[in-house]
N, C-alpha and C positions, 0 to 999 in steps of 0.2 A: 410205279411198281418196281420192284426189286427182284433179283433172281434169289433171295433165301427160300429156305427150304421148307415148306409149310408142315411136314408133319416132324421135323427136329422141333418148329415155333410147339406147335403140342404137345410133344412128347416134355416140353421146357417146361410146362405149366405145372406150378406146384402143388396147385389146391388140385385135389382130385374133383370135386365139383364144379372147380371151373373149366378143368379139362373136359370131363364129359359133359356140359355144357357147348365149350368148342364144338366138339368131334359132333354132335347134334346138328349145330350150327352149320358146320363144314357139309355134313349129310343133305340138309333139307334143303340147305341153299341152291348146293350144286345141283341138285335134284329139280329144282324153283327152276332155275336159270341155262340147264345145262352144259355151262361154265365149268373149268376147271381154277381151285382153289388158286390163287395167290397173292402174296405177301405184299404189301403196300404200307412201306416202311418198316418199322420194328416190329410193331404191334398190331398192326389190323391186316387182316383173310380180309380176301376182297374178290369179289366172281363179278365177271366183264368190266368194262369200263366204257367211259363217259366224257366227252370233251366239256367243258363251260367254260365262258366267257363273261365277264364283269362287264359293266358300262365303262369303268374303268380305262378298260383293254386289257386288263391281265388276264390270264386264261390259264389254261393246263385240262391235264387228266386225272382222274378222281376214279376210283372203282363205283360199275353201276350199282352193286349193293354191297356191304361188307358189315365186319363187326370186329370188337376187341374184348377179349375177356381179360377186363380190369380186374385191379384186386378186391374189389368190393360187389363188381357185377359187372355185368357182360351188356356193352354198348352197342347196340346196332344201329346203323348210321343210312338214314331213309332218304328218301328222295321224295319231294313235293309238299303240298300244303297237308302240315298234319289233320287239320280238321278234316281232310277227307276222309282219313283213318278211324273217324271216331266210333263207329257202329264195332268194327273191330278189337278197337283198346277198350269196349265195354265188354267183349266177352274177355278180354286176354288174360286177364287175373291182375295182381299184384304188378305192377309196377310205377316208373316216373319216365316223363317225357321232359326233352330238353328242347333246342333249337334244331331239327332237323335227328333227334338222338333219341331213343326207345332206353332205357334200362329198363335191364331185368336181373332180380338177385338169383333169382332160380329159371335157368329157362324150361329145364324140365319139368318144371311144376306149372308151365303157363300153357294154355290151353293152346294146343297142337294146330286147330285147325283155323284157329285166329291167328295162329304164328304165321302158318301158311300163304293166308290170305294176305297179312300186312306186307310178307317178302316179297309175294305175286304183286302187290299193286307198286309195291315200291321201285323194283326191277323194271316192270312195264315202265311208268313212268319215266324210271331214268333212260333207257334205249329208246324210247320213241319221242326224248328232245324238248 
């Protein structure tokens, strides 16, 4: 986590649709999680956080949930097996799934209450380990 400034990072964003995309983002999360927004590194909003540790031994801290509005689309970064997610990435609209990564070109236009759901399980999951 970083001490910048989360709503300069917004106000930074050029495309107007991927700002109000953020500021959505920023709303439903904090909302989700009760968390106040911050910055984790450059580019990703992140609300609570997360300790994890590798078989490795490397270890750190991660935000329990966050996202980055890239220039192409807006990255939200889940926690746990996506196929749990999958009843809700059927209603969610449009998008692609990566390793552990949601995009969305529009978040506004992806259904609200399946957003909801996937931040709620995601959060849960990351805080309860």
């Amino acid at each position: 986590m970083t001490n910048d400034d989360v709503e300069a990072f917004l106000t930074a964003i050029g495309d107007e649709q991927r700002r109000g995309d953020a500021r959505l983002l920023v709303a439903l999360m904090g909302e989700v999680t009760g968390e106040p927004p911050a910055m984790w590194g450059s580019s990703i909003i992140g609300f609570g956080s997360r300790h994890y540790r590798y078989d490795s031994g490397r270890e750190g801290d991660v935000a329990a949930i966050g996202f980055s509005p890239r220039k192409a689309q807006t990255v939200l970064y889940l926690t746990g097996d996506l196929t749990a997610y999958g009843e809700m990435f059927a209603r969610l609209g449009p998008h692609t799934l990566g390793k552990g990564c949601l995009y969305l070109k529009r978040v506004d236009r992806a259904d609200q209450a399946a957003l909801r759901s996937i931040i709620e399980l995601s959060y849960e999951t990351a805080v309860s380990g």
